[in-house]
C-alpha positions as CSV (number, residue, x, y, z in Angstrom):
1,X,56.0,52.4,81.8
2,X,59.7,53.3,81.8
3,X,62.0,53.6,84.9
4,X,62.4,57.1,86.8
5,X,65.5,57.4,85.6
6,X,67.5,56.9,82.4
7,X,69.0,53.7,83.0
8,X,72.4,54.2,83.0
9,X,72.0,57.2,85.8
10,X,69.4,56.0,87.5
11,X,71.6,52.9,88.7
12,X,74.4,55.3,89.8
13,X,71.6,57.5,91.9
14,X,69.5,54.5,93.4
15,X,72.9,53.6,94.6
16,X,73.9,56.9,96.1
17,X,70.3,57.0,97.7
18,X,71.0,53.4,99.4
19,X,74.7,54.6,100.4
20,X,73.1,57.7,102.1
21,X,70.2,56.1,103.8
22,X,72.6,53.6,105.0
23,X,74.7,56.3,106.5
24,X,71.6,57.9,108.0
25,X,70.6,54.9,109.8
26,X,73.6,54.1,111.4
27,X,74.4,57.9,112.4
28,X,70.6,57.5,113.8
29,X,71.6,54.1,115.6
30,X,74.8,56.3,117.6
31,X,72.5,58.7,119.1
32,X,71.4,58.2,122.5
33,X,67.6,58.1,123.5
34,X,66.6,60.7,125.4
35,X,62.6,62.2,124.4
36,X,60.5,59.9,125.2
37,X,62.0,56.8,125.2
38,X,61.5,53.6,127.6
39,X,64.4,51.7,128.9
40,X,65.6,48.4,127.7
41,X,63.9,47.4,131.7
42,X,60.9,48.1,130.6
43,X,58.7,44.6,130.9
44,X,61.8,42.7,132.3
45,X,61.1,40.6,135.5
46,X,63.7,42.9,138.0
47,X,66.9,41.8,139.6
48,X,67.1,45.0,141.1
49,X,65.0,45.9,144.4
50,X,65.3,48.0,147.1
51,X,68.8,48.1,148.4
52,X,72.8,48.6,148.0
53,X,74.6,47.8,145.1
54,X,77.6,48.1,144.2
55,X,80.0,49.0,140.7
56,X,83.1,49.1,139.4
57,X,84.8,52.3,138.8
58,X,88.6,53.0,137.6
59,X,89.2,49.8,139.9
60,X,87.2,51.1,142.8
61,X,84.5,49.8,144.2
62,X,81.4,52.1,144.8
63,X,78.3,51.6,146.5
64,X,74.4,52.8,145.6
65,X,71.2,52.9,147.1
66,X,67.9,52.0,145.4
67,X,64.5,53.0,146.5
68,X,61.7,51.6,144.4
69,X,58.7,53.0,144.1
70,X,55.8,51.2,145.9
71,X,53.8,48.2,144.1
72,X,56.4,48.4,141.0
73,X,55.1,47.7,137.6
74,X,57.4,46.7,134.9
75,X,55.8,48.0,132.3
76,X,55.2,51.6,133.5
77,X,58.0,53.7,133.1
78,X,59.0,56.0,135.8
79,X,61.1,59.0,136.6
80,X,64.6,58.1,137.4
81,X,66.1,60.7,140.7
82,X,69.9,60.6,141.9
83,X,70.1,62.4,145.4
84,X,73.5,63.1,146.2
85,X,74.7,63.7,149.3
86,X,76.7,66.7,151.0
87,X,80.4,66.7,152.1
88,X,80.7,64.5,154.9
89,X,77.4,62.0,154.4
90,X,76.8,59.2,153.0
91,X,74.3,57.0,150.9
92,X,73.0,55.9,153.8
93,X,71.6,59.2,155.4
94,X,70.2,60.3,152.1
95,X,67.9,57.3,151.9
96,X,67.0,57.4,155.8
97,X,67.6,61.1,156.7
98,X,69.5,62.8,159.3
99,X,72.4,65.9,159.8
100,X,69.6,68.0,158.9
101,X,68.5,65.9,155.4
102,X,65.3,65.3,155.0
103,X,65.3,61.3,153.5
104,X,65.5,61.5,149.7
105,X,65.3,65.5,150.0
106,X,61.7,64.7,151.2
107,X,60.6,63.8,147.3
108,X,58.9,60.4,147.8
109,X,56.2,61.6,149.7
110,X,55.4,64.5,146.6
111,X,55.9,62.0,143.6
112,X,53.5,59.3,143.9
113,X,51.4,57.7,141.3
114,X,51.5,58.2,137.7
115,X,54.5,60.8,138.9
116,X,56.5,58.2,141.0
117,X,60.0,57.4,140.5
118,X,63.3,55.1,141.5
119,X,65.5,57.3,143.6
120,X,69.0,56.5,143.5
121,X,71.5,57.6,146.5
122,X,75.2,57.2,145.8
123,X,78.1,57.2,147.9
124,X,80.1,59.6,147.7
125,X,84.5,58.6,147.5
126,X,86.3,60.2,150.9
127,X,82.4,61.5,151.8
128,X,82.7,64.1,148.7
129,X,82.3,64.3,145.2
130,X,85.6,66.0,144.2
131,X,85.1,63.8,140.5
132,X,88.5,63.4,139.9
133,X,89.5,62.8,136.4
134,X,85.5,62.6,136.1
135,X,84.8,59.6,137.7
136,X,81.9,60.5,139.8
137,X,80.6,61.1,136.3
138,X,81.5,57.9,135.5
139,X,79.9,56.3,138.2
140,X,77.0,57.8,136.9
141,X,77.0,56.8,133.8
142,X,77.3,53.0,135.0
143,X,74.4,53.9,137.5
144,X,72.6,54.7,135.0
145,X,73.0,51.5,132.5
146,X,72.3,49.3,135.3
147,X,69.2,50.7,136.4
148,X,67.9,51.1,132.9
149,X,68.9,48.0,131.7
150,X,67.3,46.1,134.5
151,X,64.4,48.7,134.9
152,X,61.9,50.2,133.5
153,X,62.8,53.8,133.0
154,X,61.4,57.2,131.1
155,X,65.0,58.1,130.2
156,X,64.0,61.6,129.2
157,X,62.9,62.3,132.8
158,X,66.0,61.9,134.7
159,X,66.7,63.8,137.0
160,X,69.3,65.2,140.2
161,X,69.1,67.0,143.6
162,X,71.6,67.5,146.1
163,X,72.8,69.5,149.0
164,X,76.2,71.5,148.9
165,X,78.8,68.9,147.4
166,X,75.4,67.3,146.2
167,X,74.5,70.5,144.9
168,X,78.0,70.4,143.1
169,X,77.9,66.9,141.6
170,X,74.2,67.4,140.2
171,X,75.5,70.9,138.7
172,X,78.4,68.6,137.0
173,X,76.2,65.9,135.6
174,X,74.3,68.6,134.0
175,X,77.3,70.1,132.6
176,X,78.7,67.1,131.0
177,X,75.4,65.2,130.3
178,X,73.1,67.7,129.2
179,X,70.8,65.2,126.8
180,X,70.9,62.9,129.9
181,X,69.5,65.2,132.5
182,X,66.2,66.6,132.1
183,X,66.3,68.8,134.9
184,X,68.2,69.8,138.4
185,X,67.7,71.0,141.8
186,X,70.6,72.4,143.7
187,X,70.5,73.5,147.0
188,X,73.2,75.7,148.4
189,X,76.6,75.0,146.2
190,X,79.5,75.8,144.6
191,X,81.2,74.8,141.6
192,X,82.9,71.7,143.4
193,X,83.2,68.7,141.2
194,X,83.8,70.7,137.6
195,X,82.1,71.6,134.9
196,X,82.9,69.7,131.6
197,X,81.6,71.1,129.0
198,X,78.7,73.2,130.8
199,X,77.7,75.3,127.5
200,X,74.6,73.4,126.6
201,X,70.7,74.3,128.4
202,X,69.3,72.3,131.3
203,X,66.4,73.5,133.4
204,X,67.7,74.1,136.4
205,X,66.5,75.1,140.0
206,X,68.9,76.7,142.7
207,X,68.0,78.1,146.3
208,X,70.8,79.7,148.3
209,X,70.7,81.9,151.4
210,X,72.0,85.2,151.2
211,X,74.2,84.3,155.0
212,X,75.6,81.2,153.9
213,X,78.7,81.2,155.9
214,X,80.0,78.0,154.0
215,X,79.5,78.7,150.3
216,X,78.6,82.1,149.8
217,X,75.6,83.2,147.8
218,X,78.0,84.6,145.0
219,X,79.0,81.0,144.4
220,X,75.9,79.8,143.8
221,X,74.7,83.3,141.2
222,X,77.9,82.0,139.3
223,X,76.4,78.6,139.0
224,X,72.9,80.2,138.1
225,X,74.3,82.3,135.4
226,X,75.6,79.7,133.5
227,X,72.3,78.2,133.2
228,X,70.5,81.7,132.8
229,X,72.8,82.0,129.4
230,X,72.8,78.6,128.6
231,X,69.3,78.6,128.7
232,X,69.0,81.8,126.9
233,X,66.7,83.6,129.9
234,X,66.7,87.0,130.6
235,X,69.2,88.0,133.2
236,X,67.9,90.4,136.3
237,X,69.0,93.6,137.2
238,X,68.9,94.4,140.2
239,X,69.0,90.7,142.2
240,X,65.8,89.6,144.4
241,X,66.4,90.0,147.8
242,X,64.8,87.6,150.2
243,X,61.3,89.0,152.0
244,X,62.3,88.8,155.5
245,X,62.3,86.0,157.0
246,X,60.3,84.1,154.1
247,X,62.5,83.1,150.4
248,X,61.8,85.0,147.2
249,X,60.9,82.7,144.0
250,X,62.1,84.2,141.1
251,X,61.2,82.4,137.3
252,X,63.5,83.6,134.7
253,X,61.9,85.1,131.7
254,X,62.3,84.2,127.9
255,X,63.8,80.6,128.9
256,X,64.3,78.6,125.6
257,X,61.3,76.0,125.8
258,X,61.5,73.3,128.2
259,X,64.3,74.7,129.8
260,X,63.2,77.1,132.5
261,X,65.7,78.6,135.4
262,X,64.4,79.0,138.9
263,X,66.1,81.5,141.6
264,X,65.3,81.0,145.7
265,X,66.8,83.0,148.1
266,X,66.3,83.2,151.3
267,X,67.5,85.1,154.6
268,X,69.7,82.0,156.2
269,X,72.6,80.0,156.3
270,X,74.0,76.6,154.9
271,X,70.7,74.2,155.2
272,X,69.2,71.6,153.4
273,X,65.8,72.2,155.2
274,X,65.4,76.2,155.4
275,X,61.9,76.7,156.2
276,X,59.9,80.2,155.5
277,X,59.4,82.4,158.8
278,X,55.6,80.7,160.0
279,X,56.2,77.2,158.5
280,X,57.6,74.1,160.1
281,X,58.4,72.8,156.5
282,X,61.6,72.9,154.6
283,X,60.5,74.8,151.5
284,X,63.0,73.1,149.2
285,X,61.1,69.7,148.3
286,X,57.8,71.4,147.5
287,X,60.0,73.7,145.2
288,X,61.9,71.2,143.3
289,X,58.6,68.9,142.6
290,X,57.1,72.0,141.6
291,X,59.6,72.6,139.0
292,X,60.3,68.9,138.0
293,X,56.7,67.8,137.3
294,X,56.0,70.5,134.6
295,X,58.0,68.1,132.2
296,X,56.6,65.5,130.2
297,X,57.8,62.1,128.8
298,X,58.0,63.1,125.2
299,X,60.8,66.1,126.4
300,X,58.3,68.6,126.3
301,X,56.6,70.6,129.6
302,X,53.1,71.5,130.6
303,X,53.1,75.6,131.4
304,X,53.6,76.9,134.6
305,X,51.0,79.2,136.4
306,X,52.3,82.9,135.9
307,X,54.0,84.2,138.9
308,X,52.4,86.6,141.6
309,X,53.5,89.9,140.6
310,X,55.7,91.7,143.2
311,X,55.4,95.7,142.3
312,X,58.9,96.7,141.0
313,X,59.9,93.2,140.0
314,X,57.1,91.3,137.9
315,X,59.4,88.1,137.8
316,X,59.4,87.2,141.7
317,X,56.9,85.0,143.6
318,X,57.3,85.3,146.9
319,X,56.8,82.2,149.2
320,X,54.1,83.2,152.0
321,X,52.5,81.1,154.9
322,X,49.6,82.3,156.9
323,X,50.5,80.2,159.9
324,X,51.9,81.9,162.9
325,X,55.8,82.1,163.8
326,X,57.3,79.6,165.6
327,X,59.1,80.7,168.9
328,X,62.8,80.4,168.6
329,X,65.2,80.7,171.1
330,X,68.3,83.0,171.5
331,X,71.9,82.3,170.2
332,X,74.3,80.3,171.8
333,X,76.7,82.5,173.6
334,X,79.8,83.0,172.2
335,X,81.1,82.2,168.4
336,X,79.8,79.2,166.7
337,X,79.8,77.2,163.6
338,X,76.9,76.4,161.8
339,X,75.6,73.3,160.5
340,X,77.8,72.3,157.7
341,X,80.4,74.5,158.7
342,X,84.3,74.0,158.7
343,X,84.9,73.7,163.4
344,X,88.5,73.4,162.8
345,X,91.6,72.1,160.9
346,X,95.5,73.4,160.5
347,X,95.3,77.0,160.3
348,X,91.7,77.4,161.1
349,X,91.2,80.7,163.3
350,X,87.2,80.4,162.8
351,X,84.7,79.5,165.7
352,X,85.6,75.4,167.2
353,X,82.0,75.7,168.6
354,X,79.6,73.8,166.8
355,X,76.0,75.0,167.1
356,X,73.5,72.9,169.3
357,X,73.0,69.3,167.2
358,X,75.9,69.3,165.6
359,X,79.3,67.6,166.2
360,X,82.5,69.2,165.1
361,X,83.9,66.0,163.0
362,X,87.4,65.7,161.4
363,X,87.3,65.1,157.8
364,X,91.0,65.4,157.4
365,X,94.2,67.2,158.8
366,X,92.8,70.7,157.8
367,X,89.0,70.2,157.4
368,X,87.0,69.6,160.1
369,X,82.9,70.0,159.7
370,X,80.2,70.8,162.3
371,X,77.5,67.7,161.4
């Protein structure tokens, strides 16, 4: 039987074929794994266990914490969490809790079994995460090849939470790594550590209270909105209003797939651990697990339940308790700063009172925080 191809020909288009299937491979060999891919950790006897580490960053060193999940296998790979602390923490009182933070944003307890994961807590340079010239970014990045070169990871179910300047550096990762991020959860921010790039879709959860007398509420609808567009949802008009003293849960409609954008807000001020009026549980780490785990390891997400229909606005859930209000006491008499609040600094005319707990702390010459 006679070749395919006359013979002269069919030598120059075999060649061609080889020339562009060699080209194919190595533009497929540049792209980096994100659906459903394992780590190169995976089956790898660990070096890494529970406890700080430290890299190399633009000549400075910077410190991590690593929390493992419990009875780790090596072959099973497992979510992958930064938690990023606010302005004025550190590593430290991310993994153990304390100035209001629940430890690890209260996730370990919710993501156990097949759903457990390695959280990561990073310090923060100066107690912030200004990511100057993008180094925090940078940091990540190195984070990241570490763990997953020395553990076993499901590197398309990374994922980020943070608090305020948290809140800001997860917003920023998303921005400039969006096929590296499957999903975040900020709580209370502002765009504070930049936004490279920022044009591509990440699911994304936010919670914000509409008296946040640190970053207020319009900050974090400007974050939102990116991700609303990005993520090609529709946008609402008029904005949910909180229910009293319990959050609104709004879910964005006509999302792209797999890229969902959840809403919170809540009657309150600049708090990690807001709790619904009834509960004694901070509402935010049953929120975020709620959002993350409807995303699987091949990229794709299992659908979430339909909301409760509010009349008027079929696209909030509101967030009800039938337990019965706690007492609470009166305010402290005359003007304070909340938690998290700025307590003084050059040119500062605000309150110097910080509110009971808290400890008006210097941070520098003109930024002093109530923590």
């Amino acid at each position: 039987m006679g070749s395919f191809f006359p013979t002269s020909a069919g030598k120059g288009r075999r060649l061609a074929i080889m020339q562009f299937s060699t080209i194919a491979l190595l533009a497929l060999s540049c792209v980096t794994p994100v659906l459903g891919a394992r780590s190169p950790g995976c089956g790898k006897t660990p070096t890494i266990r529970n406890g700080q580490y430290t890299t190399t960053v633009n000549g400075k060193q910077r410190e991590y914490i690593v929390r493992l999940p419990d009875n780790y296998d090596r072959n099973f790979a497992y979510r992958l969490v930064f938690t990023f602390h606010a302005l004025g923490g550190n590593a430290q009182q991310i993994a153990n809790g304390g100035g209001g933070t629940l430890a690890w944003y209260g996730l370990p307890p919710l993501m156990t079994g097949n759903n457990s994961a390695i959280f990561i807590s990073p310090n923060g340079l100066n107690q912030g995460w200004a990511n100057t010239g993008g180094e925090d970014i940078t940091f990540v990045d190195n984070m990241v090849r570490t763990i997953e070169n020395d553990l076993c990871v499901e590197q398309s179910l990374r994922f980020a939470t943070g608090f305020s300047y948290g809140g800001a550096m997860s917003y920023s990762w998303a921005c400039s790594r969006p096929d590296q991020v499957r999903a975040i959860s900020v709580l209370s921010s502002a765009v504070l550590s930049g936004c490279n790039g920022g044009t591509q879709p990440v699911a994304y959860y936010h919670q914000h209270g509409t008296r946040d007398s640190v970053l207020s509420i319009s900050m974090g609808r400007q974050m939102r909105d990116r991700f609303v567009q990005n993520n090609g949802c529709t946008p609402l008009n008029p904005e949910p209003q909180p229910n009293g003293g319990r959050s609104t849960k709004t879910e964005y409609r006509n999302c792209l797939p797999g890229k969902p954008v959840t809403w919170v807000i809540f009657d309150g001020d600049h708090n990690p651990s807001q709790q619904d009026q009834g509960s004694n549980t901070p509402f935010a780490p049953g929120n975020t697990w709620e959002f993350w785990r409807q995303f699987q390891a091949d990229g794709s997400s299992n659908p979430s339940p339909e909301p409760t229909s509010n009349p008027g606005n079929p696209q909030t859930t509101l967030i009800t308790t039938s337990r019965a209000p706690e007492p609470t006491t009166g305010p402290a008499p005359g003007p304070t700063a909340p938690r998290w609040g700025q307590c003084g600094g050059q040119g500062w005319n605000g309150p110097t009172i910080c509110v009971s707990g808290t400890t008006c702390t210097k941070l520098n010459d003109y930024y002093h925080q109530c923590l």
